[in-house]
Each structure stands twice: as C-alpha cells, then as structure tokens.
N, C-alpha and C positions, 0 to 999 in steps of 0.2 A: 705802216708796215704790218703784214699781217703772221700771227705767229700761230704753229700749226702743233699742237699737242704729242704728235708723232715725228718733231723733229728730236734726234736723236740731241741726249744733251752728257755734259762732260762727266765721269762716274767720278766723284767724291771716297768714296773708298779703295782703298786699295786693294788688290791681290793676295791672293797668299799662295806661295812657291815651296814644294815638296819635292824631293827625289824616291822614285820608286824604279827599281828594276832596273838600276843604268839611266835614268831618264830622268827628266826636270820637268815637273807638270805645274804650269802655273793656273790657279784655279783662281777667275776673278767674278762680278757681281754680274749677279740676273743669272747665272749657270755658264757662263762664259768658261771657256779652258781651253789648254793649248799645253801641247807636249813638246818636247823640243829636247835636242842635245845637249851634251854640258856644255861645249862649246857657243852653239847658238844661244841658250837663256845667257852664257857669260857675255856674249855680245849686245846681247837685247840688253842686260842690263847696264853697261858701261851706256849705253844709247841713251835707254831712260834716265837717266842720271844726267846724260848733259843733254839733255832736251829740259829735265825738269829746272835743270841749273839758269840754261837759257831763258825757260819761260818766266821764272821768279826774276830775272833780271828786268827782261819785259814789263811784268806788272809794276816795279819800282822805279823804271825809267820812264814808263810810257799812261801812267796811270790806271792799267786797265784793270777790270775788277772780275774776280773768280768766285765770289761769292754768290752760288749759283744753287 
C-alpha cells in the first residue's frame, strides 16, 4: 500500500468556539474557521457529540486504533 504525505490525516486537537457579534466562530488547527449561527454551532455540536460517542464505541467494539 502506498502512503502519500499529503493525504489529509485526522486533527488531534480540538477547536476552540467564541461568540462574537451574534455569532459562533469556531476557530480550529492549521487556521481553519467557520462562523455559524447559534442555532447551527447548537446543532453541529449535539452532532459532534454523537458522532464522537459513536466513534469511541467503534474503537472499543471493533478494535481500531486513533493513535495517529
């Protein structure tokens, strides 16, 4: 298998999420950002939450490894 240096790979850090002006700006790694309504980040994050709930169940049922 051949692995390619510019495959994009999983960020290890988290975000960090401000309100400014009426708005929810989540500022994450490499300069990444993204503005969004209070309604929207409340969605994205109810999302992220069971996405990340799912994936830890993943790793624990299925063996796979994050240690990346």
């Amino acid at each position: 298998m051949t692995e390619f240096s510019n495959t994009p790979q999983p960020q290890t850090k988290p975000g960090i999420a401000s309100a400014e002006d009426g708005l929810v700006v989540l500022d994450g790694p490499d300069g990444v950002a993204v503005t969004m309504t209070a309604d929207a980040a409340q969605k994205t994050g109810t999302s992220l939450i069971s996405a990340a709930e799912l994936a830890e169940k993943q790793v624990a049922d299925n063996g796979f490894k994050n240690d990346i």
